[in-house]
C-alpha atoms as one frame of an Amber mdcrd trajectory, in Angstrom:
protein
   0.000   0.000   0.000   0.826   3.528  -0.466   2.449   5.416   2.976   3.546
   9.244   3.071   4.266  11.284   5.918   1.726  13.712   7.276   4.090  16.634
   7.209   4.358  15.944   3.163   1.123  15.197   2.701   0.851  18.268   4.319
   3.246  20.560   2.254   2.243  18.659  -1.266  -1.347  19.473  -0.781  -0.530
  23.362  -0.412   1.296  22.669  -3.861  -1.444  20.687  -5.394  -3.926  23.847
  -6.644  -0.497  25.001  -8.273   0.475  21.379  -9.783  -3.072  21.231 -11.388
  -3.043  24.539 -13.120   0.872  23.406 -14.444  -0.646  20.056 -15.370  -3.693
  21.719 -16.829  -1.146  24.184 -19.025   1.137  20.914 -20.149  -1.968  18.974
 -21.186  -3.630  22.283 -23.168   0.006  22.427 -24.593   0.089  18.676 -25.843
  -3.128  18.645 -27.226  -1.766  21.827 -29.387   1.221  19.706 -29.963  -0.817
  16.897 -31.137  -3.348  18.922 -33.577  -0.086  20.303 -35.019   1.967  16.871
 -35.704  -1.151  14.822 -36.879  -3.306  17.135 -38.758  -1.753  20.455 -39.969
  -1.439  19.212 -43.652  -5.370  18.345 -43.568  -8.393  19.622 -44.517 -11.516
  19.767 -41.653 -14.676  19.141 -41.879 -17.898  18.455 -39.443 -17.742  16.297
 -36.674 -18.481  12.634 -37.378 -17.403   9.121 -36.106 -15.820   6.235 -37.949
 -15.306   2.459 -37.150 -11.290   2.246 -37.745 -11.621  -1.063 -35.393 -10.394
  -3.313 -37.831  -7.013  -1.119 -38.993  -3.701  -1.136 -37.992  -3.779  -4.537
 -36.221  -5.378  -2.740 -33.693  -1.736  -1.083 -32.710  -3.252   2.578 -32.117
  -6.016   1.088 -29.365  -2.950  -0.599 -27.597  -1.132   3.327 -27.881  -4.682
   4.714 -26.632  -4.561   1.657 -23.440  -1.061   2.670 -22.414  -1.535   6.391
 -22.642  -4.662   6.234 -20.181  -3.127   4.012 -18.325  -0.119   5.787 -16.971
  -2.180   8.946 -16.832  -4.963   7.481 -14.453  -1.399   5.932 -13.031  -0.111
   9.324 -12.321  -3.782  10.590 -11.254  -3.937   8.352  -8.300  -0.782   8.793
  -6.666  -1.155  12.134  -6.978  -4.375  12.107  -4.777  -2.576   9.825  -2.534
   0.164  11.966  -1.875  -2.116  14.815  -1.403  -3.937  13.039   1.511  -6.847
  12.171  -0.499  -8.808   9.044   0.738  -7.981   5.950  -0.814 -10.893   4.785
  -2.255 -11.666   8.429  -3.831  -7.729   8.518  -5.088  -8.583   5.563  -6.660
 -11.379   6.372  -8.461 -11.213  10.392  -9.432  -7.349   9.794  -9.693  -8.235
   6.490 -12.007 -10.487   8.135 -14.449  -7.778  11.347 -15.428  -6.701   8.990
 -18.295 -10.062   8.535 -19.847 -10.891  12.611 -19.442  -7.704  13.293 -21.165
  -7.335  10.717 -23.933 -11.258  11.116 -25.004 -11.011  14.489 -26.327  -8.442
  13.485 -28.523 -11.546  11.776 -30.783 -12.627  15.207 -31.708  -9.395  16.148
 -33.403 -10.241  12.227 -35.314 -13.711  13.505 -35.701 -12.831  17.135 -37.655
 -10.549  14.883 -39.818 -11.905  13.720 -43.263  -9.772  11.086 -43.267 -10.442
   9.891 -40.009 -13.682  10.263 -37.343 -14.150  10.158 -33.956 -13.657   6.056
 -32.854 -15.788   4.208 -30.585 -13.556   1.709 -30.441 -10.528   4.472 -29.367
 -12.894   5.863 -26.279 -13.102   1.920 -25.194  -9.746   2.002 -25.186  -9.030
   4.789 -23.045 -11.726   3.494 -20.702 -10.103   0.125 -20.304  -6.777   1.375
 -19.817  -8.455   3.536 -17.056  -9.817   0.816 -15.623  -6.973  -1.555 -15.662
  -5.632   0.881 -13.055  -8.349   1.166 -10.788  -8.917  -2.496 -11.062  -5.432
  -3.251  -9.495  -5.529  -0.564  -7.105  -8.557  -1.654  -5.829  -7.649  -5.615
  -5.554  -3.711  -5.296  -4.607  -3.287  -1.549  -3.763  -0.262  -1.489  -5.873
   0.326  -1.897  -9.932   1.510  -5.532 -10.533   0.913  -5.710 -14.495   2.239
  -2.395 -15.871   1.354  -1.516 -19.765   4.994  -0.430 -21.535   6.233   1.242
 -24.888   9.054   0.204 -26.501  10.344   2.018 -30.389  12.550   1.120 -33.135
  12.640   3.060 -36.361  11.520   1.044 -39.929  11.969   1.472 -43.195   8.417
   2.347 -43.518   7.971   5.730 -42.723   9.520   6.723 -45.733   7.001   5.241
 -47.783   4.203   7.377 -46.527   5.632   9.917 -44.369   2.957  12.550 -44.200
   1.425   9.856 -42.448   3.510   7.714 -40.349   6.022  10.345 -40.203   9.380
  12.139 -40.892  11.764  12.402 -38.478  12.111  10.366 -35.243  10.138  12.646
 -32.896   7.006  12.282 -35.455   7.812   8.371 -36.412   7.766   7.452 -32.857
   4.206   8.829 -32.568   2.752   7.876 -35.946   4.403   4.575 -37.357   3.154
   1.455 -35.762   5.518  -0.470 -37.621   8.335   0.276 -35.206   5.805   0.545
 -32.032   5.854  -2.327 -29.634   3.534  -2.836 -26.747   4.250  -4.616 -23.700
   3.144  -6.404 -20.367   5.471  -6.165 -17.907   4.472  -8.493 -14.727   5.614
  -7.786 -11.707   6.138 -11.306 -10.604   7.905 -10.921  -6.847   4.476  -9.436
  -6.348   2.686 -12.652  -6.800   5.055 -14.848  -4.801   5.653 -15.363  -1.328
   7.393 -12.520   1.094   9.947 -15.210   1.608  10.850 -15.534  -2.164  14.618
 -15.127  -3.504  12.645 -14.183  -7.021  14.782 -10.592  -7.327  11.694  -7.806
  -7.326  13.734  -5.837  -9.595  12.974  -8.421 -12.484   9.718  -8.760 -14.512
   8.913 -11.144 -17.334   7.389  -9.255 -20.017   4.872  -9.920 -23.290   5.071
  -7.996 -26.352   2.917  -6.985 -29.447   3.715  -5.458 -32.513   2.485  -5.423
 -36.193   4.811  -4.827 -39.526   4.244  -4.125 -43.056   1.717  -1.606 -42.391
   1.838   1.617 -45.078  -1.842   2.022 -44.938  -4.288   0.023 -43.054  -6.560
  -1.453 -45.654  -4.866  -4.717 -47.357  -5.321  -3.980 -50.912  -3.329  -0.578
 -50.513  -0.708  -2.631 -48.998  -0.580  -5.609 -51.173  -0.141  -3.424 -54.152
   3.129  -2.410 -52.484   4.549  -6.017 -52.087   3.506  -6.017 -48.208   1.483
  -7.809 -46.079   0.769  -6.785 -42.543   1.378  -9.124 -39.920   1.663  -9.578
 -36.198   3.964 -10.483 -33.883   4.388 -11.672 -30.381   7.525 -11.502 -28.091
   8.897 -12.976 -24.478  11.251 -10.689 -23.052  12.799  -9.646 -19.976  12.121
  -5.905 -18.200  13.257  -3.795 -15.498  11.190  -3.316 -12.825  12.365   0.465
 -11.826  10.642   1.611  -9.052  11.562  -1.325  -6.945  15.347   0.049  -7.246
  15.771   1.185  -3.487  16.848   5.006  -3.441  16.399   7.788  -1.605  16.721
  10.262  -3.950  13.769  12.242  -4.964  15.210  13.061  -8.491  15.728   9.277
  -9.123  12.510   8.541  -7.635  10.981  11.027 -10.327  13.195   9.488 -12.778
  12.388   5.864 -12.102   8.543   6.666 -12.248   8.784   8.590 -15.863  11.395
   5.560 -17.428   8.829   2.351 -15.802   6.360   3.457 -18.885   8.732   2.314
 -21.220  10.237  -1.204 -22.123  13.948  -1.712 -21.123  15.931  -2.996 -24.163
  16.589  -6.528 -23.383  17.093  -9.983 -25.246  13.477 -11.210 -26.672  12.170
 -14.799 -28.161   9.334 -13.335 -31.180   6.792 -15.578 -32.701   5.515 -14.663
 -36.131   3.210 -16.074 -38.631   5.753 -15.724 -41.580   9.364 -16.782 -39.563
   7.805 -18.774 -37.258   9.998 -18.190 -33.704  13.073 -15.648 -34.061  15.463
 -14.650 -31.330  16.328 -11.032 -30.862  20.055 -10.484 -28.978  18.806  -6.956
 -28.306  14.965  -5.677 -28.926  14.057  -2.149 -28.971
């Protein structure tokens, strides 16, 4: 369970008021960030929704999982450190991932090309709700969602879509996007366990061979999209013992993201493929 001090509980709950408006700031910032790097090359028009559930081998409602999920993440331990009950961190801090991600879809839903997704809202909802779900049965996060990026030869095929440049190809091409499940197994075992807590198993996803997301636009390129599935190994940061607030800070921000490590990958088209070091 989570344990502060009542003097900083105390002294971050005076800062709190000021750490919202920031937050609120960064977040009106991104968005702005986001409406420039995905649509300032496109045309508008009225707002309307689209079923995209069956594109991209589903790699952009894994992106919209992880991103609520370390948002509600950081939403409930902020409560908690403010001295916010648990049961009301758990929930008001759990849904901040689904309030931010969701009005995302009306950027999607101004887009021609593109519409507001049903499918993309369930997505933020159950990442959301993956985090309230362990709070609630563990008090803790024992099966943390993780993002892991490699650059393909892809992009350059359709860049004003899946990007130029590495800041705008880690965002846009799912090709080099990996998604992971890093399990905090020393969480599951006995107290008395020699399993090292710093060490988590991990599962993988990822797609390739994906210029656009319908299969006849790809096939008359030569490719055809597939997915794949990897074992790995991960880092579990935050169970690194420091004292150091900076480090602390530091550990939180890297445990979103999948340590580079050795991984076993199972594909339809190679069958099983070993990886000496997976990005």
């Amino acid at each position: 369970m989570y344990e502060t001090s009542p003097d900083s509980v105390n002294e971050f709950s005076k800062r709190l008021p000021y750490l919202a408006a920031g937050a609120t700031a960064v977040y009106v910032g991104g968005l702005a960030l986001l409406n420039h790097a995905w649509y300032q090359d496109k045309e508008r028009s009225s707002f309307h929704w689209f079923n995209d559930a069956h594109e991209w081998k589903q790699k952009d409602k894994a992106g919209h999982f992880w991103g609520a999920f370390h948002e509600s993440r950081l939403g409930v331990d902020l409560l908690r450190k403010a001295g916010v009950p648990e049961k009301k961190a758990i929930w008001y801090g759990g849904a901040l991932g689904f309030v931010l991600q969701t009005p995302i879809e009306y950027f999607d839903g101004r887009s021609p090309e593109y519409g507001a997704s049903l499918t993309d809202i369930a997505a933020n909802a159950a990442g959301s709700l993956a985090v309230i779900g362990q709070q609630l049965a563990w008090g803790e996060i024992r099966l943390m969602p993780k993002f892991s990026f490699h650059r393909t030869r892809y992009a350059a095929l359709r860049p004003n879509v899946l990007g130029k440049g590495l800041s705008e190809e880690f965002l846009k091409d799912y090709n080099g996007q990996t998604y992971w499940l890093s399990v905090n197994m020393a969480s599951f075992l006995p107290a008395s366990s020699k399993f090292p807590r710093w060490l988590n198993p991990a599962l993988g996803y990822g797609a390739e061979e994906m210029v656009y997301h319908d299969t006849d636009a790809n096939q008359a390129l030569g490719l055809n999209a597939y997915r794949q599935y990897y074992l790995s190994l991960d880092l579990n940061w935050q169970a690194i013992p420091t004292r150091s607030k900076f480090l602390k800070s530091a550990f939180y921000v890297l445990s979103i993201f999948k340590l580079p490590a050795p991984a076993l990958e199972y594909n339809r088209r190679q069958g099983w493929k070993a990886h000496g070091l997976y990005f």
